[in-house]
C-alpha positions in Angstrom: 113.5 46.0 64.2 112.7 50.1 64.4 112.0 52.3 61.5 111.0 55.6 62.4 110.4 58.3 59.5 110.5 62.2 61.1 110.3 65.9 59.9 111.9 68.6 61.4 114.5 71.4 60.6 118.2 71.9 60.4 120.2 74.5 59.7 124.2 73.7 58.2 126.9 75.9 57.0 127.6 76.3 52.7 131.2 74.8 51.6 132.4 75.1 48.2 134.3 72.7 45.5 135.8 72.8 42.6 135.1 71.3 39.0 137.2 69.3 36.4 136.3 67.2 33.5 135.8 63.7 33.4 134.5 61.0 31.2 134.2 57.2 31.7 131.9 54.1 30.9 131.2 52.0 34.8 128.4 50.2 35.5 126.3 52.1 38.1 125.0 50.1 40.8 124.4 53.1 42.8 124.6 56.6 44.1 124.2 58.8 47.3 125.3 62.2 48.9 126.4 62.8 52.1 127.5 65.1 54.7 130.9 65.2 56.0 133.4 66.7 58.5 136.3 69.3 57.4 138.7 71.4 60.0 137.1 74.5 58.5 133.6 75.8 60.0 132.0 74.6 56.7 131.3 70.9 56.0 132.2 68.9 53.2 129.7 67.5 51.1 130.6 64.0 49.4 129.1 62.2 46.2 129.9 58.9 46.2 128.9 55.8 43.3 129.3 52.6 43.4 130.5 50.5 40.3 130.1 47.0 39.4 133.7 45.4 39.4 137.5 46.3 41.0 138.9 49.5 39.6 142.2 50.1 39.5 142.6 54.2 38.1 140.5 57.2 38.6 139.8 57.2 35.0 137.5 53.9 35.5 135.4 56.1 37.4 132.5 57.7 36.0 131.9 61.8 36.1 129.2 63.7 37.7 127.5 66.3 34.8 126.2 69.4 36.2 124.6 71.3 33.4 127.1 71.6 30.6 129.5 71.0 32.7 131.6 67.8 34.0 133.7 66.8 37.3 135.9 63.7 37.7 135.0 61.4 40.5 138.3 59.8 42.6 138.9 56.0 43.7 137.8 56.2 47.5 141.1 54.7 49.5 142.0 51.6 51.2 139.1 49.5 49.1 138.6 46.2 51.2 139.3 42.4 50.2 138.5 42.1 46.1 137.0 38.5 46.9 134.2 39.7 49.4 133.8 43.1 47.8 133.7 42.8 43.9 132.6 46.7 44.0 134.5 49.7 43.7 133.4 53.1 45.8 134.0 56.6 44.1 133.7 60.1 45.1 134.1 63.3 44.7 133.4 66.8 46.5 130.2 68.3 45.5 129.1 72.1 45.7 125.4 73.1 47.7 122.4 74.1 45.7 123.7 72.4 42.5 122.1 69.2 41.0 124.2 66.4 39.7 124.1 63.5 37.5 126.5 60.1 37.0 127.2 59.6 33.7 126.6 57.0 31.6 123.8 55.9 34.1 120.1 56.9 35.3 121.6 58.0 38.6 121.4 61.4 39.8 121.6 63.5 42.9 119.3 66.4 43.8 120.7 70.0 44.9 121.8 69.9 48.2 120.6 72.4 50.9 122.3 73.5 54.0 118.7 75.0 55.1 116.3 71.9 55.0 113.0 71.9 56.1 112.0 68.2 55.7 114.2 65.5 56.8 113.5 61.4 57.0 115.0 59.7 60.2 115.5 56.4 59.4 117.0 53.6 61.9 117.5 49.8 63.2 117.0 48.8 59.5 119.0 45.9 58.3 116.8 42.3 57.6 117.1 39.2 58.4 118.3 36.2 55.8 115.2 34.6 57.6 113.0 36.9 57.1 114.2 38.7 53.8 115.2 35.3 51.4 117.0 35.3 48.5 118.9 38.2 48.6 115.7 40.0 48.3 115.8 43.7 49.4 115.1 44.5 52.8 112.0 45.1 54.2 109.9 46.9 55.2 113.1 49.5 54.7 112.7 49.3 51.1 108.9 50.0 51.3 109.7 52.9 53.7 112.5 54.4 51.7 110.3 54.8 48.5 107.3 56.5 50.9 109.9 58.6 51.8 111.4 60.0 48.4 107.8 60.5 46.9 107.7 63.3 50.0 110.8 65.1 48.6 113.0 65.3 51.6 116.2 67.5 51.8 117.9 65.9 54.3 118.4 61.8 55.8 119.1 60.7 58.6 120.0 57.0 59.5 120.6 56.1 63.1 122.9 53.0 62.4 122.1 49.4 62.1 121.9 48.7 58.1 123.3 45.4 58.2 121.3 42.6 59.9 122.0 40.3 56.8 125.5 39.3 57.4 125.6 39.8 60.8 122.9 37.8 63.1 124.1 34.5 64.4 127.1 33.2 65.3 130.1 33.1 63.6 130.5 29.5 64.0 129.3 26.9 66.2 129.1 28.7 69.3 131.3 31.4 68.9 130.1 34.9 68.4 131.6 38.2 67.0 132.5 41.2 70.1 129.3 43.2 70.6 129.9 46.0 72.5 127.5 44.1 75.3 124.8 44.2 73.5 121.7 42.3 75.1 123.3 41.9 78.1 126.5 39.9 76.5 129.6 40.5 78.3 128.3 41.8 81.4 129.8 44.7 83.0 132.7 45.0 80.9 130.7 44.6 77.5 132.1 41.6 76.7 135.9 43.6 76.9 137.1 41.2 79.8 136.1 38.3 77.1 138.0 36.8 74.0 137.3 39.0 71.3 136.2 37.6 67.9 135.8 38.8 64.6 133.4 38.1 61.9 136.7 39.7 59.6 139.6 37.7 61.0 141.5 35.3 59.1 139.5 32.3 57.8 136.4 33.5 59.5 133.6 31.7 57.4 131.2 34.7 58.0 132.9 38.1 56.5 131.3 41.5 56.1 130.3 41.3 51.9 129.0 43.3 49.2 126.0 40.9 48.8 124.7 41.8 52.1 125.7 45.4 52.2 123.6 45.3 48.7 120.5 43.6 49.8 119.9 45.5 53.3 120.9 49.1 51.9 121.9 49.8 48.7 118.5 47.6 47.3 116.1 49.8 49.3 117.6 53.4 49.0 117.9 53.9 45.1 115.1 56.7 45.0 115.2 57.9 48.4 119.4 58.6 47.6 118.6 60.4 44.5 116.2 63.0 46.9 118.3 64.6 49.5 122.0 64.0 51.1 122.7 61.5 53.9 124.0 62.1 57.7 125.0 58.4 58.5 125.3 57.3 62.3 127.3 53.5 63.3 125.3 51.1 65.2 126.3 48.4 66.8 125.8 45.8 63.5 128.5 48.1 62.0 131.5 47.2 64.9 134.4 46.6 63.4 133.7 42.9 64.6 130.7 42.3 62.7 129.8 44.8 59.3 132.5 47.5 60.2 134.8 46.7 56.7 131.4 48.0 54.5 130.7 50.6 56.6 134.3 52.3 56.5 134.0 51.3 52.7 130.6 52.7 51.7 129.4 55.3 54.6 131.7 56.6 56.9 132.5 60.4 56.7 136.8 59.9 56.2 138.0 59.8 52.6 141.1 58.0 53.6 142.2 55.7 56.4 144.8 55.6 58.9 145.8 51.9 57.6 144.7 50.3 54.0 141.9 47.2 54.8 144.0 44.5 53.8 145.1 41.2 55.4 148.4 42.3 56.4 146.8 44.4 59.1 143.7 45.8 60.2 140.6 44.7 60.0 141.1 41.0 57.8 144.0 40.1 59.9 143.9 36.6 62.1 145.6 35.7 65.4 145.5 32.0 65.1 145.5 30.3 68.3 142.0 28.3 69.3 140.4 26.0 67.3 138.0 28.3 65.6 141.1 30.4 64.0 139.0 33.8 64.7 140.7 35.6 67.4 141.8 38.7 66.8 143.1 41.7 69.1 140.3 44.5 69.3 143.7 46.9 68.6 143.7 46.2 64.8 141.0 47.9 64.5 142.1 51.0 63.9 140.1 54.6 63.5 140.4 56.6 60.1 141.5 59.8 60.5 139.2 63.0 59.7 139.7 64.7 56.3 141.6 67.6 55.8 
């Protein structure tokens, strides 16, 4: 495991948003910024918050308050199984150089600036159940993260890998989820010439989960999130074989998908035919498409 925390300097182009009001009681579990594609020169900047329990209308959400004003947040699409993520993701698009905070919580989100001088480069961060017990957060990310906010970056960067928790091991016995070749698995091919398995097929006892998505990120990032917005990279632990159904959910860029998570299609869906009831075509998992 490899943590590295660096400064240096980027420059990124202003966008704008627009403002509407919005009220609602959520429990806040947590909150984050981050930097996203759009087909214009500008980028989009999202807020997204995570509430405790399965939402079902926009008005569940909570707002973000920004000075005496108020902005409703929107369901994020295509929310994965219920069961294995009791959690609900929404968002909104926020404006630069404007501070905001989630109501009825102690969440907020600092002013985001498309001319940063300090930014923390964090990577390879996820931890072990062996290691981290308990459901405890993970470490030493968690330690990391808070050195990090007390230094008041204005941009993060994390170089994938967030979610060693629910994906080291096999999935059962001695079957193990696709790879992409890592450590030499697969050989030339990467493991592509081989049956491909899925930690999110159909009666796979090992799913992605909120519980683990909780403990290795969410846990350790509640102060550092409040500092500065996020670029988020996918590592290998995030394959769509392994923790790829939380990161869709919870960090990639897209605000809506090409196909909704469910077990009709997509990720959760199951080719049964061996005797571990986990094979499924690598083709189901499909790319979201970029925002508009």
């Amino acid at each position: 495991m490899r943590i590295i925390i660096a400064i240096a300097t980027l420059n990124l182009i202003a966008c704008s948003s627009t403002f509407a009001v919005q009220q609602a009681n959520t429990k806040v579990l947590g909150a984050y910024s981050m930097f996203a594609p759009s087909t214009t020169e500008a980028p989009n900047i999202y807020a997204r918050v995570v509430v405790d329990g399965v939402l079902t209308d926009a008005n569940q959400c909570p707002s973000l308050l920004f000075g005496e004003k108020s902005m409703p947040m929107q369901l994020r699409a295509m929310r994965p199984d219920q069961i294995h993520f009791p959690v609900s993701v929404c968002e909104a698009k926020i404006s630069p150089n404007t501070a905001y905070t989630v109501s009825g919580s102690q969440f907020s989100l600092a002013p985001v600036t498309f001319d940063p001088n300090k930014i923390a480069v964090f990577g390879d961060t996820g931890c072990k159940s062996s290691v981290c017990e308990n459901n405890t957060a993970a470490e030493p990310f968690k330690t990391l993260a808070e050195q990090g906010a007390k230094q008041q970056p204005q941009l993060l960067l994390h170089m994938g890998d967030f979610n060693y928790r629910g994906t080291g091991g096999a999935i059962s016995g001695d079957t193990y989820a696709y790879d992409a070749g890592d450590g030499g698995y697969g050989g030339t091919s990467c493991g592509l010439n081989d049956t491909y398995y899925s930690q999110n097929a159909l009666n796979s006892p090992r799913p992605d989960t909120w519980s683990n998505w909780q403990a290795d990120f969410f846990a350790a990032t509640t102060d550092l999130s409040a500092t500065a917005p996020w670029i988020f990279a996918r590592g290998n632990h995030e394959l769509c074989s392994r923790a790829g159904i939380g990161w869709f959910y919870f960090l990639a860029r897209e605000p809506t998908f090409l196909m909704p998570l469910t077990n009709s299609n997509v990720l959760h869906r199951g080719i049964i035919i061996n005797r571990h009831n986990l094979q499924v075509p690598i083709s189901l998992c499909k790319t979201p498409i970029p925002s508009t």
